[in-house]
Steps between C-alpha positions, in 0.01 A plus 500: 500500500587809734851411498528449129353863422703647791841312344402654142442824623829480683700400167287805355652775761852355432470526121356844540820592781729416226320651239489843714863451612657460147290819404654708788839370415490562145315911559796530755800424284383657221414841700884470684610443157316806391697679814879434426711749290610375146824603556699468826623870445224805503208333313124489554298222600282348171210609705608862456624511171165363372260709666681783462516424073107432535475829668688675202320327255159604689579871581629537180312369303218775671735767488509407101137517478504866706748628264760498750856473406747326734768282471550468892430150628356388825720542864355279758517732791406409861269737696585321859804304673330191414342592176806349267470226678119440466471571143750216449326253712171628373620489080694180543177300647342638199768399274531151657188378492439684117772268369455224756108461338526243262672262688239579815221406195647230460547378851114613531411256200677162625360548857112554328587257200400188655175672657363595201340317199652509116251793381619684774839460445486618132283785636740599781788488227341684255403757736916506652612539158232813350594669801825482456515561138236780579780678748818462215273687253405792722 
């Protein structure tokens, strides 16, 4: 009896070690991804070049409702040695696991899905989906 719960519990922890692992490996490519230049001559990372347009849109879009006129955009500029360097880490980790999301949900949903009963697996859907739905419209 002992050894049949210890054995299940066993095949548990391995399920849940590659669960974990194929997380990790999918946040980390995605956030190198988010890392690399474009172009192989002077580019910027995607990391960058997205927070730096949400940034315009943001302080813009204030500056609008101040009645300030600008047409400068947004220069990332680092305030240490290591500052460049940290807001790229920092943004692309951000980035990465922003657009690696879904597929995490998704990997979430197959490792619960055989834990949980058919109402809760319409719930949990239901609930995936308004959320998401929720987030495109705002």
């Amino acid at each position: 009896m002992v050894d049949e719960i210890s054995r299940e519990l066993i095949k548990e922890a391995v399920e849940f070690a590659k669960f974990l692992r194929r997380v990790v490996l999918i946040v980390v490519i995605v956030t190198f991804s988010m890392m690399i230049p474009v172009k192989l001559s002077y580019s910027e990372p995607p990391a960058f070049y997205i927070l730096k347009k949400i940034l315009d849109s943001l302080i813009l879009g204030l500056l609008l409702r101040l009645d300030f006129n600008s047409n400068n955009s947004i220069i990332l500029i680092a305030g240490s040695p290591a500052g460049h360097i940290r807001v790229l880490l920092s943004s692309a980790l951000f980035f990465g696991l922003l657009v690696s999301s879904p597929i995490l949900l998704y990997f979430f949903y197959r490792y619960l899905r055989p834990a949980l009963y058919p109402h809760e697996r319409r719930a949990a859907v239901r609930v995936v989906f308004s959320q998401h739905c929720y987030s495109i419209a705002v």
